[in-house]
C-alpha positions as CSV (number, residue, x, y, z in Angstrom):
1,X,-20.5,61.3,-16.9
2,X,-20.8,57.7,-17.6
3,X,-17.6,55.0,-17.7
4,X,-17.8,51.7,-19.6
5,X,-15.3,49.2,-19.2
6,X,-15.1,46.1,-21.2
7,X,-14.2,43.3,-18.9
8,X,-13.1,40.7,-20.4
9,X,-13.2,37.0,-17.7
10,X,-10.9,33.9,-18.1
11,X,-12.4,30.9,-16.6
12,X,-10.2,30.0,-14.0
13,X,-8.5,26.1,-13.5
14,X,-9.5,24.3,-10.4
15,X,-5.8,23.8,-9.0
16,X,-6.6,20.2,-7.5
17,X,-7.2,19.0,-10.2
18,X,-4.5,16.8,-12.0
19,X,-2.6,18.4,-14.7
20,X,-3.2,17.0,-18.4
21,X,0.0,15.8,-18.5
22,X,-0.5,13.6,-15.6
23,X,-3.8,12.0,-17.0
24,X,-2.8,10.9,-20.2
25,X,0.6,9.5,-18.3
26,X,-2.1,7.4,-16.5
27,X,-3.7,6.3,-19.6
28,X,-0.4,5.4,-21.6
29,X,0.6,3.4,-18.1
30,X,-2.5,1.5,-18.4
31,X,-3.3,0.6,-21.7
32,X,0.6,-1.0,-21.6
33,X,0.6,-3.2,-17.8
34,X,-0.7,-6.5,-18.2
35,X,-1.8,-8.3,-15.6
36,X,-1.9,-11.8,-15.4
37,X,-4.8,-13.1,-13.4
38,X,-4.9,-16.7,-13.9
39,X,-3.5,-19.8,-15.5
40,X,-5.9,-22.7,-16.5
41,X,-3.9,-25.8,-17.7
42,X,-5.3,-29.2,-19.4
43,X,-5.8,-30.5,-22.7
44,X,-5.6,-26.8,-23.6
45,X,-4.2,-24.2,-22.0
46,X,-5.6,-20.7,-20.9
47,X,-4.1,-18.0,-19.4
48,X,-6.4,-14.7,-18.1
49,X,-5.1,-11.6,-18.8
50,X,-6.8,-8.3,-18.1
51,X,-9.6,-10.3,-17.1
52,X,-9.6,-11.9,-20.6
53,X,-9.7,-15.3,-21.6
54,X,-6.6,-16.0,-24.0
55,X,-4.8,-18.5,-25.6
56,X,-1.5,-19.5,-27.3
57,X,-1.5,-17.3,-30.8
58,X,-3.7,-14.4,-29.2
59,X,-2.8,-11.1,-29.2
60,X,-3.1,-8.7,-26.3
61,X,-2.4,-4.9,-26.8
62,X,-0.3,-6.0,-30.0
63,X,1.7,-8.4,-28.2
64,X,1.3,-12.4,-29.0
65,X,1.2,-14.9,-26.4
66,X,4.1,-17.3,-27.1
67,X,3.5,-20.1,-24.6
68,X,1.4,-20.3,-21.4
69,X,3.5,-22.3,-18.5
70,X,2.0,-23.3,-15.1
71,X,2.4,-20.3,-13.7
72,X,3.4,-17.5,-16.2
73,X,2.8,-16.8,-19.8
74,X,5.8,-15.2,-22.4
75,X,5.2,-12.8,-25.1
76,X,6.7,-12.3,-28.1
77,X,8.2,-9.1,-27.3
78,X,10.3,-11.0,-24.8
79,X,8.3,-10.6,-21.5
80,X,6.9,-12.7,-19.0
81,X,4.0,-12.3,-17.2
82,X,4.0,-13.9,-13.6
83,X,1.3,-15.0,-11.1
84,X,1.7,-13.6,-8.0
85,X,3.2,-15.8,-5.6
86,X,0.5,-16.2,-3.2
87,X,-1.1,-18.0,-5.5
88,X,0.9,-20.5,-7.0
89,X,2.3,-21.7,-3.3
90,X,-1.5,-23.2,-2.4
């Protein structure tokens, strides 16, 4: 007598990996911090953000830069970005 049984496999999760929930947390938390690296004032003014060059009137991740200060840059959603401190007390 012969027996056949259908077995039917699931591929199994590797449980160290992050859940999906967690990853696209990480991508919504990223694509909406700003960072502001670096202030260059003068006859115009720059301010680096995300490692971008911008100006007054750009717009980063839909948000337009206001006004860019000495050491921090507003947006027209009502934030500020800051320098860290370290570096504006050299």
């Amino acid at each position: 007598m012969t027996l056949v049984f259908a077995a039917h496999g699931q591929s199994l999760r590797d449980p160290t990996l992050p859940s999906n929930t967690y990853q696209s947390e990480a991508v919504t938390n990223t694509q909406q911090s700003l960072v502001l690296n670096s202030v260059i004032n003068g006859a115009s003014s720059y301010a680096v953000i995300n490692n971008k060059i911008m100006k007054v009137g750009d717009t980063v991740q839909g948000v337009r830069i206001v006004s860019i200060g000495k050491s921090q840059v507003s947006l027209s959603d009502g934030r500020k970005l800051h320098l860290f401190q370290s570096v504006t007390q050299r």
